[in-house]
PDB file of N, CA, C and O in Angstrom:
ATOM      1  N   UNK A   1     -22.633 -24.183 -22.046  1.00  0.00           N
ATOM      2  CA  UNK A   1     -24.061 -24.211 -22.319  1.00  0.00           C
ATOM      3  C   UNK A   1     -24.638 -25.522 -21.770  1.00  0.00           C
ATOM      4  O   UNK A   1     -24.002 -26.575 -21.773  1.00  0.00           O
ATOM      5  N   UNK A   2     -26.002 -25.376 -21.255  1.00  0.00           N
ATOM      6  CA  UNK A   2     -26.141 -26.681 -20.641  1.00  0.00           C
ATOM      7  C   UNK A   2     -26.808 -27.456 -20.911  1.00  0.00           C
ATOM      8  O   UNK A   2     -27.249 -28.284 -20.113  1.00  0.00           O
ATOM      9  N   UNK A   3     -27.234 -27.375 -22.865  1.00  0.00           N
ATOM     10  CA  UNK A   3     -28.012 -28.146 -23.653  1.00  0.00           C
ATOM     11  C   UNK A   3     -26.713 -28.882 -24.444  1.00  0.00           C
ATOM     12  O   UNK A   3     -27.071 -29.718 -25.274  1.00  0.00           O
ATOM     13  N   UNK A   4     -25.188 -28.680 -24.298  1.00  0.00           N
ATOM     14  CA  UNK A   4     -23.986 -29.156 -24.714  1.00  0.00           C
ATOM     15  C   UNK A   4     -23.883 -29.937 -23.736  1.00  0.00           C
ATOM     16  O   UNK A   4     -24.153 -31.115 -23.972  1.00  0.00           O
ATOM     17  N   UNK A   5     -23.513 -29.607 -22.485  1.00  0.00           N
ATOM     18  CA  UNK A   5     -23.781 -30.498 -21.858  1.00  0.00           C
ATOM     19  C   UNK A   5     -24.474 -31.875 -21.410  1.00  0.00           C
ATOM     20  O   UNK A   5     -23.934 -32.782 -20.776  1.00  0.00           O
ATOM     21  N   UNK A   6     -25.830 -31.823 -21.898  1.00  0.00           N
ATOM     22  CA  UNK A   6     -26.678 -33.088 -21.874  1.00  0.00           C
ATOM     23  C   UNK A   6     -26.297 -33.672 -22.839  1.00  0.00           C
ATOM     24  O   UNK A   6     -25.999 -34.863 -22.747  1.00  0.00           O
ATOM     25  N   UNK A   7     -26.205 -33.000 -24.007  1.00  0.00           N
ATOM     26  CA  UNK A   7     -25.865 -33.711 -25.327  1.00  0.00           C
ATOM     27  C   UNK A   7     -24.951 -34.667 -25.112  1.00  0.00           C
ATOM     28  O   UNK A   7     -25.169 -35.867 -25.278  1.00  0.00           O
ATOM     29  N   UNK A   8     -23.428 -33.966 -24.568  1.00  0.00           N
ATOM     30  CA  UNK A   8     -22.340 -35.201 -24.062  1.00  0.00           C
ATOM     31  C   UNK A   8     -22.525 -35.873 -23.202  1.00  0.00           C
ATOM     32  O   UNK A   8     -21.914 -36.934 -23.325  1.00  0.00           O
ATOM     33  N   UNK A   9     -23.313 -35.766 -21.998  1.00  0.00           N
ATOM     34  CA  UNK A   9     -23.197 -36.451 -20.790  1.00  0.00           C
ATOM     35  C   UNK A   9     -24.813 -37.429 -20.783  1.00  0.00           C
ATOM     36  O   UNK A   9     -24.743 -38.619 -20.475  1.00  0.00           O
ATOM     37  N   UNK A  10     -26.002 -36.894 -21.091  1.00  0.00           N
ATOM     38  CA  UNK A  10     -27.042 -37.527 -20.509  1.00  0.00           C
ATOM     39  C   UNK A  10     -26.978 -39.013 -20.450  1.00  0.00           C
ATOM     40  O   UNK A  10     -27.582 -39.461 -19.475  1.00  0.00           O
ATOM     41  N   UNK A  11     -26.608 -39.603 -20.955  1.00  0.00           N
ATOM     42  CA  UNK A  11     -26.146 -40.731 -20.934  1.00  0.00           C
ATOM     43  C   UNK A  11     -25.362 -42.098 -19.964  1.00  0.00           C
ATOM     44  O   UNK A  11     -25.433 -43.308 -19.747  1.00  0.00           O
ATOM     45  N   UNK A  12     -24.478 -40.639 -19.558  1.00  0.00           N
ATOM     46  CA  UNK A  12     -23.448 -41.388 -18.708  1.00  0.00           C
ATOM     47  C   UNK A  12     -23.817 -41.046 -17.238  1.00  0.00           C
ATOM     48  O   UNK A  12     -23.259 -41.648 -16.321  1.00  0.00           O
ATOM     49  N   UNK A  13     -24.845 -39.989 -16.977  1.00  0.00           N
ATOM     50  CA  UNK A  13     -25.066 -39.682 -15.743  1.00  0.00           C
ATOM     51  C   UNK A  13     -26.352 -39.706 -14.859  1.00  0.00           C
ATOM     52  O   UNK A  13     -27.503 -39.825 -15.281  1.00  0.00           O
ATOM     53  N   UNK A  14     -26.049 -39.602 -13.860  1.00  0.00           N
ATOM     54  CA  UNK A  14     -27.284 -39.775 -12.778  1.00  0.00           C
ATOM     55  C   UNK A  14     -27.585 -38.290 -12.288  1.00  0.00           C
ATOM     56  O   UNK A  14     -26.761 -37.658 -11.627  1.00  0.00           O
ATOM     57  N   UNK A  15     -28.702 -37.830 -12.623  1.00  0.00           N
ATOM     58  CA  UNK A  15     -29.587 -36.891 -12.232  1.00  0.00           C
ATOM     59  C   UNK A  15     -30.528 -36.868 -11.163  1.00  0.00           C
ATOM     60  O   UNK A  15     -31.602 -37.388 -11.465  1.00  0.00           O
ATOM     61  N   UNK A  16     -30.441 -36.377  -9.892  1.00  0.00           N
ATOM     62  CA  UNK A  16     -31.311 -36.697  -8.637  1.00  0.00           C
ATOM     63  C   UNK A  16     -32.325 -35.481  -8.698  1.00  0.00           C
ATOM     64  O   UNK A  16     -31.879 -34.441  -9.182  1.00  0.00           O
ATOM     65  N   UNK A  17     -33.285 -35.493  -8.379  1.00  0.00           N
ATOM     66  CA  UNK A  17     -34.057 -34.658  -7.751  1.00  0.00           C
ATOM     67  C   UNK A  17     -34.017 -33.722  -6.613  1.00  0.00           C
ATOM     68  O   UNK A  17     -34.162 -34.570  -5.733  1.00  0.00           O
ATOM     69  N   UNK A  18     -33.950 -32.861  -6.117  1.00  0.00           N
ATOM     70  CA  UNK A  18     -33.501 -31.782  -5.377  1.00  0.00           C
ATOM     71  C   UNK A  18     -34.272 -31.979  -4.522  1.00  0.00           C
ATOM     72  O   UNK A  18     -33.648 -32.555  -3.631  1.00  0.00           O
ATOM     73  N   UNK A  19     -35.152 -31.865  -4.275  1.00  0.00           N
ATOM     74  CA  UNK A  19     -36.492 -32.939  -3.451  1.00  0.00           C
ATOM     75  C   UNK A  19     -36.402 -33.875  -2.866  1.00  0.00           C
ATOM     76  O   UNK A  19     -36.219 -33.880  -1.649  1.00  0.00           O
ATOM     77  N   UNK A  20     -36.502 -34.846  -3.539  1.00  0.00           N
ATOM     78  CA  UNK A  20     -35.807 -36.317  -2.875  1.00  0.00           C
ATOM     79  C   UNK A  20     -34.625 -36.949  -3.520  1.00  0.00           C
ATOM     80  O   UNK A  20     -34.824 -37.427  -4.636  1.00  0.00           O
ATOM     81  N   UNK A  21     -33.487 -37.033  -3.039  1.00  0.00           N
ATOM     82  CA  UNK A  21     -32.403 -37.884  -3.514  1.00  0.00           C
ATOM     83  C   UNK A  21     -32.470 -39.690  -3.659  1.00  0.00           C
ATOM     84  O   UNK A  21     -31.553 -40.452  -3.966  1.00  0.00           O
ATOM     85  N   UNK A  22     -33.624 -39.946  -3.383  1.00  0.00           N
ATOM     86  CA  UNK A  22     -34.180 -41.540  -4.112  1.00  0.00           C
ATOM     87  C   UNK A  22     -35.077 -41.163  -5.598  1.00  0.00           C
ATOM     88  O   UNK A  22     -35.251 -42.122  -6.351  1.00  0.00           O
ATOM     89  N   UNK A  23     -35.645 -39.802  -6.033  1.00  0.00           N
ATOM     90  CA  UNK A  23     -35.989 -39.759  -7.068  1.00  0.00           C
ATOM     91  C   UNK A  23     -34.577 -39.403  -8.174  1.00  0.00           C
ATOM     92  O   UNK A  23     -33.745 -38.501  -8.080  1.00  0.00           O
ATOM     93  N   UNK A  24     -34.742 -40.721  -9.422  1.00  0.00           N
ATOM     94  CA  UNK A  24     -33.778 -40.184  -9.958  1.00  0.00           C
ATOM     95  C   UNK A  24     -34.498 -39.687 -11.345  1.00  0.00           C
ATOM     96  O   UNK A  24     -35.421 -40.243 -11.940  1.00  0.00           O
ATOM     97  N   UNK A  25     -33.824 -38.508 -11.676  1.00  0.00           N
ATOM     98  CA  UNK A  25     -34.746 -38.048 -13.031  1.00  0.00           C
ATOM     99  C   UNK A  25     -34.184 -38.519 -14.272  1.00  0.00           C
ATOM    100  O   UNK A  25     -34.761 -38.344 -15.346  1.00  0.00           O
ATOM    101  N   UNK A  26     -32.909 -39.201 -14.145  1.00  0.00           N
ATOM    102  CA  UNK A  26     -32.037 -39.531 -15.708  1.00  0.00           C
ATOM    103  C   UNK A  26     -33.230 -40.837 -15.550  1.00  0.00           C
ATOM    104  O   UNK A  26     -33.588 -41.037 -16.711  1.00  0.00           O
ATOM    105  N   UNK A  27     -33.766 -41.515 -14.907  1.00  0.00           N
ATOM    106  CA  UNK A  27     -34.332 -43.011 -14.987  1.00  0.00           C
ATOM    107  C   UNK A  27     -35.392 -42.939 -16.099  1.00  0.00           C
ATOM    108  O   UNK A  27     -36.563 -42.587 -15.959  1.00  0.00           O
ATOM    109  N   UNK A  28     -34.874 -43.273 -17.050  1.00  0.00           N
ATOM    110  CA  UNK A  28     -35.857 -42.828 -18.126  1.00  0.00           C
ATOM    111  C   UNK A  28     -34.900 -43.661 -19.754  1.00  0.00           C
ATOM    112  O   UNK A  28     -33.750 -43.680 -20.190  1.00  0.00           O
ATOM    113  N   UNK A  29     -36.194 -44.201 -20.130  1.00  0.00           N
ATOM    114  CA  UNK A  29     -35.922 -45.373 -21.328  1.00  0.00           C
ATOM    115  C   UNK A  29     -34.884 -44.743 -22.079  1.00  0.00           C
ATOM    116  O   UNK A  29     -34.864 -43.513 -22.123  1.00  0.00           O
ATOM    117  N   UNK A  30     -33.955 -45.467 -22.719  1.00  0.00           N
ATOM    118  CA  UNK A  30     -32.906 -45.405 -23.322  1.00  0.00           C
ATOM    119  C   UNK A  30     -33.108 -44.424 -24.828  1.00  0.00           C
ATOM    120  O   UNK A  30     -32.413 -43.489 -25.225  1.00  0.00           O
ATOM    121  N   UNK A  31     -34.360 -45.064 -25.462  1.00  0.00           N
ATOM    122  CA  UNK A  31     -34.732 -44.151 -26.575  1.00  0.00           C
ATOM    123  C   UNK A  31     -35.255 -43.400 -26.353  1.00  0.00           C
ATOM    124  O   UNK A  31     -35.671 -42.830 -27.362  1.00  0.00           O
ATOM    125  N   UNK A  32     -35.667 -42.784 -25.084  1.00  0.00           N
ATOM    126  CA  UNK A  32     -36.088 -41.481 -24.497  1.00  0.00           C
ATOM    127  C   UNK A  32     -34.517 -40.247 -24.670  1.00  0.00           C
ATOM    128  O   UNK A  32     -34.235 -39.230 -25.304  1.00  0.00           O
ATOM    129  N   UNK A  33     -34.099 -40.838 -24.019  1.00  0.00           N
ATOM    130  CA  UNK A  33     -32.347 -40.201 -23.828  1.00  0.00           C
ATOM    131  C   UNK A  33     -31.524 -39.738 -25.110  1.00  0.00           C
ATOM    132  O   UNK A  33     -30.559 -39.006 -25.330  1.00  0.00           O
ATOM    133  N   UNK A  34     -32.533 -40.660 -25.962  1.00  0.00           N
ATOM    134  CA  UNK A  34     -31.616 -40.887 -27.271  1.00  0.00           C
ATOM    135  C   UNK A  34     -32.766 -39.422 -27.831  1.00  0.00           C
ATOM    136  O   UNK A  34     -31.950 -38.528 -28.054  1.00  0.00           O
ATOM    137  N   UNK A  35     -33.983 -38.927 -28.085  1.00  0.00           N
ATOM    138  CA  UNK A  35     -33.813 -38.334 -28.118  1.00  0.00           C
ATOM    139  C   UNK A  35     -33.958 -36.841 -27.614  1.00  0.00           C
ATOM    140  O   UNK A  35     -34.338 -35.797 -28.143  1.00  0.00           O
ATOM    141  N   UNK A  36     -33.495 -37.190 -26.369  1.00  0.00           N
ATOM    142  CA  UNK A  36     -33.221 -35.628 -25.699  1.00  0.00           C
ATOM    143  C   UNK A  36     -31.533 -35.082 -25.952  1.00  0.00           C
ATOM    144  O   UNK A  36     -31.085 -33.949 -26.131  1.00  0.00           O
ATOM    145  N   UNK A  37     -31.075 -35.995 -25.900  1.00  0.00           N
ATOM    146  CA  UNK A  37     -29.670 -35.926 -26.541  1.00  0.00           C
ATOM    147  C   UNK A  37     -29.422 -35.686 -27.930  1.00  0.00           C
ATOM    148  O   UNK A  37     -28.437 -34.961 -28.067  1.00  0.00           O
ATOM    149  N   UNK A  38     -29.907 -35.997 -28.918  1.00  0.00           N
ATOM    150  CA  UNK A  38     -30.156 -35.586 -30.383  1.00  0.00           C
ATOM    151  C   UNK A  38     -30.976 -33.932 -30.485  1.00  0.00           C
ATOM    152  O   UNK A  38     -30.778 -33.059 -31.330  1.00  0.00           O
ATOM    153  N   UNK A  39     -31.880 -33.914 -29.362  1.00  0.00           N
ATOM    154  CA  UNK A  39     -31.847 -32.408 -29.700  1.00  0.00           C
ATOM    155  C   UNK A  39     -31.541 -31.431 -28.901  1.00  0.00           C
ATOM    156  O   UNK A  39     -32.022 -30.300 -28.847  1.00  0.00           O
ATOM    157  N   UNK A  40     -30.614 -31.978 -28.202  1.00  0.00           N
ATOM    158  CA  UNK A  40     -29.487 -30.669 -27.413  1.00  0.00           C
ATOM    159  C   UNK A  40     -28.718 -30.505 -28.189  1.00  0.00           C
ATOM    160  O   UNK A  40     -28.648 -29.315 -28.496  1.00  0.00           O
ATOM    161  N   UNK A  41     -27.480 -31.659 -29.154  1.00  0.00           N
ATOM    162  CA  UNK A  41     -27.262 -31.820 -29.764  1.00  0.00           C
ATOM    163  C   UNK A  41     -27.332 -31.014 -31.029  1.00  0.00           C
ATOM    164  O   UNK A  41     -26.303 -30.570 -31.537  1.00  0.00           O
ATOM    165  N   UNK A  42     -28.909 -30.750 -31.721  1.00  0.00           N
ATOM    166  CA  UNK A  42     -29.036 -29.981 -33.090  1.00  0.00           C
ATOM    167  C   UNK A  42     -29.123 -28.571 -32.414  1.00  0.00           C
ATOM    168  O   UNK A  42     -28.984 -27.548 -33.084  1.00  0.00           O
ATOM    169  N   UNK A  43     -29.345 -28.550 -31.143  1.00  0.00           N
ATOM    170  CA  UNK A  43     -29.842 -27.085 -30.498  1.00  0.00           C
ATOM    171  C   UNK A  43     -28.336 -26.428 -30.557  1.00  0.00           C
ATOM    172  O   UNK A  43     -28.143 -25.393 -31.196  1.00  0.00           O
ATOM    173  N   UNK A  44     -27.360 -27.050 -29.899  1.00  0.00           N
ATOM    174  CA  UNK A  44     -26.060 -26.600 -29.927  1.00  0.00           C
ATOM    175  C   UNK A  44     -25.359 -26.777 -31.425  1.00  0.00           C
ATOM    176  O   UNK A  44     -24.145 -26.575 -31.396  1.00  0.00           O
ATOM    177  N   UNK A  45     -25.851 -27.086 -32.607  1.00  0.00           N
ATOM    178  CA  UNK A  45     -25.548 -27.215 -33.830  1.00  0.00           C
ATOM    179  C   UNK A  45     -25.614 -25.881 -34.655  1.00  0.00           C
ATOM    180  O   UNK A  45     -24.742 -25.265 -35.267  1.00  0.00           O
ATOM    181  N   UNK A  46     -27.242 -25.599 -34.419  1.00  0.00           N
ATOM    182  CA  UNK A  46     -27.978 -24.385 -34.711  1.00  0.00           C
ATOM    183  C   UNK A  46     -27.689 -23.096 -34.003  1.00  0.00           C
ATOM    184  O   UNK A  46     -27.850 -22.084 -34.684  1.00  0.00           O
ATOM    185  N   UNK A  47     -27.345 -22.963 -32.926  1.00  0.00           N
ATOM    186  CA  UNK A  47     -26.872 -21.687 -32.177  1.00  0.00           C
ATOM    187  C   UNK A  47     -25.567 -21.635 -32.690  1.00  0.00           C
ATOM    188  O   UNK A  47     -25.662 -20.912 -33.681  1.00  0.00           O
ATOM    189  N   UNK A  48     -24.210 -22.057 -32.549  1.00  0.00           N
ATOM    190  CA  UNK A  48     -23.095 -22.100 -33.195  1.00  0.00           C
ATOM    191  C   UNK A  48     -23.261 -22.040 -34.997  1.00  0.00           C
ATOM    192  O   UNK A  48     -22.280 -21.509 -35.518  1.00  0.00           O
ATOM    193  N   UNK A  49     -24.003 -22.355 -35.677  1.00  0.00           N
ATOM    194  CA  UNK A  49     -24.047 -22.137 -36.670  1.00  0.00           C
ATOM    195  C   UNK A  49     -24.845 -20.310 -37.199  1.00  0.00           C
ATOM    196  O   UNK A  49     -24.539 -19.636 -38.182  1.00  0.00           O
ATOM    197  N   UNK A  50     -25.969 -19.968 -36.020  1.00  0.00           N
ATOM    198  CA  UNK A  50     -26.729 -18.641 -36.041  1.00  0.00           C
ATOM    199  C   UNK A  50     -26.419 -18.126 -34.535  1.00  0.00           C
ATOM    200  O   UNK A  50     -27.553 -17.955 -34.089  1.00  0.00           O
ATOM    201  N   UNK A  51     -25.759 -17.879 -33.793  1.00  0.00           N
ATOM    202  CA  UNK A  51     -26.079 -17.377 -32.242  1.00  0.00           C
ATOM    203  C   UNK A  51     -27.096 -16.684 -32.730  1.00  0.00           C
ATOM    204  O   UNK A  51     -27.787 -17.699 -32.817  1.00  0.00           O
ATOM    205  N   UNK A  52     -27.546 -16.155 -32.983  1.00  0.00           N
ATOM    206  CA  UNK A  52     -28.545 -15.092 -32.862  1.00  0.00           C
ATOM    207  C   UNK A  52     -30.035 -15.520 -32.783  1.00  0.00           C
ATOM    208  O   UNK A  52     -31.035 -14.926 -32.378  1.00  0.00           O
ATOM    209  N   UNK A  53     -29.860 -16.627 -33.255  1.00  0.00           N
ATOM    210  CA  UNK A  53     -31.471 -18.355 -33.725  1.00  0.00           C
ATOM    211  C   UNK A  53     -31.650 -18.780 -32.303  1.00  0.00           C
ATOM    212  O   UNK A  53     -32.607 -19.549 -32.221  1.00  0.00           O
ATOM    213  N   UNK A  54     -31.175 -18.594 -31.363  1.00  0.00           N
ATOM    214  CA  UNK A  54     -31.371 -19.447 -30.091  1.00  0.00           C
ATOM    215  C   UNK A  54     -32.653 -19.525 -29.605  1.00  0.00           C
ATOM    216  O   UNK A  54     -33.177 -20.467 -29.011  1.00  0.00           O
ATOM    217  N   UNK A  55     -33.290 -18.060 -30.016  1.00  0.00           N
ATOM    218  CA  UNK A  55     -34.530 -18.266 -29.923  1.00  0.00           C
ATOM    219  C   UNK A  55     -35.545 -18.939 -30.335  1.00  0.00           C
ATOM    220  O   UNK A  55     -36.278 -19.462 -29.496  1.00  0.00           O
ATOM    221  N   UNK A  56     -35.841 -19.089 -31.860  1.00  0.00           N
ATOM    222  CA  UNK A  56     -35.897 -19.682 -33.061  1.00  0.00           C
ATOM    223  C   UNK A  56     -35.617 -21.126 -32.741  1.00  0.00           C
ATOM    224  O   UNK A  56     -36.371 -22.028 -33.109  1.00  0.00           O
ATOM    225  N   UNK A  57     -34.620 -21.307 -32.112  1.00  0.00           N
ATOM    226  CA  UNK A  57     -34.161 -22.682 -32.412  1.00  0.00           C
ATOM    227  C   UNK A  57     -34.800 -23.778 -30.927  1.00  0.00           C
ATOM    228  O   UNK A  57     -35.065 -24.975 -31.034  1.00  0.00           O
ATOM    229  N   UNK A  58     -34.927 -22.908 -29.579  1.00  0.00           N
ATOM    230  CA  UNK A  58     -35.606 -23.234 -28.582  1.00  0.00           C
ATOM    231  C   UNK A  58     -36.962 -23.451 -28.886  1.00  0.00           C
ATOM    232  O   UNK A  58     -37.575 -24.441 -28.486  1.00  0.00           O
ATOM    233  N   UNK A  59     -37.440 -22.586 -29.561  1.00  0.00           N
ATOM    234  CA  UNK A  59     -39.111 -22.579 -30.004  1.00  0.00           C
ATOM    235  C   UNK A  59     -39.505 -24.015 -30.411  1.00  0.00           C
ATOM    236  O   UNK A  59     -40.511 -24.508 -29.899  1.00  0.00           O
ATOM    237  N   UNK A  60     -38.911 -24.582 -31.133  1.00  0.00           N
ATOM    238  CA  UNK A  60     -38.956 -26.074 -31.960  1.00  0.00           C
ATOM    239  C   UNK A  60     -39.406 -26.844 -30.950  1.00  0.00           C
ATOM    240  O   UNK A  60     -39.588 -28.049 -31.127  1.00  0.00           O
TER     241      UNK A  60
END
């Protein structure tokens, strides 16, 4: 899943733009990261706890 993914990685990685490879899209404040990562994080919490909520739980 690739909201598990950010959850573990956004942090550690560099995200380019498909467009231009001098735009980088991870370049973005630390407590920004902190929380896009906290809610991939509850997103992959909430689907494993309901698969069926993914919808529900994207809506948020």
């Amino acid at each position: 899943m690739v909201f598990d993914y950010i959850g573990k990685n956004l942090d550690k990685i560099c995200i380019r733009s498909v467009e231009n490879s001098n735009n980088i899209l991870t370049k973005i404040a630390e407590s920004d990261k902190s929380v896009i990562i906290n809610s991939c994080k509850a997103a992959v919490e909430d689907y494993n706890y309901n698969r069926k909520s993914i919808i529900d739980t994207l809506a948020r």
